[in-house]
C-alpha positions as CSV (number, residue, x, y, z in Angstrom):
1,X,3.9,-86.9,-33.2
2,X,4.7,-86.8,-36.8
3,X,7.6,-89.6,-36.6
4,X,6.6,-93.3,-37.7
5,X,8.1,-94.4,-34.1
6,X,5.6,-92.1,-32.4
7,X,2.4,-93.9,-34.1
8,X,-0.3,-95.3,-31.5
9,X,1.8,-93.5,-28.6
10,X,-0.1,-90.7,-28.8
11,X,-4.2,-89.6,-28.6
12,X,-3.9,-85.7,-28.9
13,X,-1.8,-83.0,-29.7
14,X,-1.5,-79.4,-29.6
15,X,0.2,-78.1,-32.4
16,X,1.5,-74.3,-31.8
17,X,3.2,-71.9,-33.9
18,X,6.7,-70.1,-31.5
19,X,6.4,-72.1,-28.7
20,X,10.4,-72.5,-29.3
21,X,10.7,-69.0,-28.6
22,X,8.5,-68.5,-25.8
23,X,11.2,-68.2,-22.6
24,X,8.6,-69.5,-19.9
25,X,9.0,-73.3,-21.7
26,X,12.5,-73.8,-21.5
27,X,13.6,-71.6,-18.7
28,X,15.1,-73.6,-15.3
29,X,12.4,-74.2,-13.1
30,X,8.9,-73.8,-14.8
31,X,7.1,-74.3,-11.5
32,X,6.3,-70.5,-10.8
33,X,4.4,-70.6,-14.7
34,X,2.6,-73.8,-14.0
35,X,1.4,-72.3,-10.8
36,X,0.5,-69.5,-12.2
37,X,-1.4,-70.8,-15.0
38,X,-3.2,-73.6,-12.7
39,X,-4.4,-70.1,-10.3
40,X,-5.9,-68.7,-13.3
41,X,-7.5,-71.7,-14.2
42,X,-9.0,-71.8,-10.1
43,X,-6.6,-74.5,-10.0
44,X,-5.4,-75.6,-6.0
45,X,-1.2,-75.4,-5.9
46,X,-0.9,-77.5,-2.8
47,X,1.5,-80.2,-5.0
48,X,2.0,-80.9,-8.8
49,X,-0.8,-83.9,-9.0
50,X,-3.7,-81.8,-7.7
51,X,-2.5,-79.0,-10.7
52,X,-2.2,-81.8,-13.1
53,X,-5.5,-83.6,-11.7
54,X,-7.1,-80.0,-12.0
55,X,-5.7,-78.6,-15.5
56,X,-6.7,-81.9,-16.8
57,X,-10.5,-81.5,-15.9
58,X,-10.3,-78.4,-18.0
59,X,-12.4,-77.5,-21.3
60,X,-10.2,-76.4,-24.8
61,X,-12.4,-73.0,-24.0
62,X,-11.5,-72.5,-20.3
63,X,-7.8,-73.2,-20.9
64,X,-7.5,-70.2,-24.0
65,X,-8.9,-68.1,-21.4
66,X,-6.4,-68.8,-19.1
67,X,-3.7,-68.1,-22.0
68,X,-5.2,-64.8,-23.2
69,X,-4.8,-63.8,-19.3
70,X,-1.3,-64.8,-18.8
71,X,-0.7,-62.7,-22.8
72,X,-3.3,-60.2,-22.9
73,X,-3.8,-59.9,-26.7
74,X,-4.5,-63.2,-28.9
75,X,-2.7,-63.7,-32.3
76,X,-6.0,-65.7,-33.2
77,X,-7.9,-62.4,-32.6
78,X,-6.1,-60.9,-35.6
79,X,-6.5,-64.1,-37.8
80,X,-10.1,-63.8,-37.1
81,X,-11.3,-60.6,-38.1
82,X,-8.8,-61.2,-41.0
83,X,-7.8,-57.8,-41.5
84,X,-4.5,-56.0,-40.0
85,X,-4.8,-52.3,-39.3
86,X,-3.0,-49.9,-42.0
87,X,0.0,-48.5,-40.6
């Protein structure tokens, strides 16, 4: 997205922080995470279109609800209230 050979290719982007480290985006077969996250999202499974098709149809707002599911906590939560508890 940020490369000169990438301009007018693209209309959106999500830009998020340690999604290099997150195991479920380069593991072998990510169908069992895509399936998971399109059955939280009340997503049908049948094939990989109708997940797509569905997914797509989705809100910003219904789609971080689906993430706080699949991680429980939110990082934004903290960033939010601004303040860290003391340790």
């Amino acid at each position: 997205v940020l490369s000169p050979l990438a301009k007018n290719l693209f209309h959106r982007a999500i830009s998020q922080s340690s999604v290099v480290f997150n195991p479920c985006l380069y593991g072998k077969d990510p169908r069992p995470v895509a399936k998971k996250v399109a059955v939280l999202a009340g997503c049908k499974t049948t094939t990989s279109a109708a997940m797509v098709h569905c997914l797509r149809q989705k809100t910003e707002e219904e789609l971080l609800k689906v993430t706080l599911k699949m991680v429980g906590v939110s990082i934004l939560v903290a960033f939010t209230l601004g303040t860290w508890p003391k340790a």
